[in-house]
N, C-alpha and C positions, 0 to 999 in steps of 0.2 A: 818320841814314841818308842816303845819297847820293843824290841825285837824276838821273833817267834824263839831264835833260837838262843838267844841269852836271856829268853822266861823257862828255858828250860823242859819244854815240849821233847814229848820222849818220841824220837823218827818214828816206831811202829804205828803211836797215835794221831802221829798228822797226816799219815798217809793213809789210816783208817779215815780219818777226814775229809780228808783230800779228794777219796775212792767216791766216798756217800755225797761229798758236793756233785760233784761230775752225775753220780747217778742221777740226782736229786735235777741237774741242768737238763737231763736227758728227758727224765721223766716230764718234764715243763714245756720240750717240745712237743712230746707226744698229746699231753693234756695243756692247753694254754691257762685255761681257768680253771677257779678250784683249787682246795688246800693238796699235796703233797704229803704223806706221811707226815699230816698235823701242821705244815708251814705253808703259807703264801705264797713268801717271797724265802728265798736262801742266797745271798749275795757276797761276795767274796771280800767282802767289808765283816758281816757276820760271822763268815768263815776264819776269819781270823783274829776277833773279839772271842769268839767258841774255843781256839787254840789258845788265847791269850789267857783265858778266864778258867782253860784247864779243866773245861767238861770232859767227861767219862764219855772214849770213844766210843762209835756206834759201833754195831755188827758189822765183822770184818766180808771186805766184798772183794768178786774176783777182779784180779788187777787188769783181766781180758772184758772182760763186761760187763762188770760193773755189777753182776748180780749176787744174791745170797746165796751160799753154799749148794744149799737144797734147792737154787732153782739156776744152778750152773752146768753145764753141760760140755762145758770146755776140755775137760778133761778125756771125753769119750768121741773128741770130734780130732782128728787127724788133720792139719792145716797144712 
């Protein structure tokens, strides 16, 4: 089997991947049925056929919660 990192996966984009699987798990709990931003299932089998095959990462999310830019709030919240 090939390995992610001698297919040559560039770090910025498997942790854009990475970010959007995690969302993608979250959102799955929130909603059990039903498609997801167009998917069913997203399974970390997928997730690394997607790395292997070298898809164009998604929109980059925040590394605190997972959300898109425009609907991140991390930045204005003091922890």
């Amino acid at each position: 089997m090939k390995n992610i990192i001698t297919a040559g996966v560039e770090e910025k984009t498997a942790a854009a991947w990475v970010r959007y699987w995690k969302w993608w798990q979250q959102e799955r709990e929130r909603q059990p049925t039903g498609a997801i931003d167009g998917r069913r299932s997203f399974t970390a089998g997928l997730l690394i056929r997607v790395l292997l095959d070298g898809d164009a990462a998604p929109a980059e999310r925040c590394g605190d919660c997972l959300e898109l830019p425009a609907d991140c709030y991390c930045r204005l919240i003091s922890r």
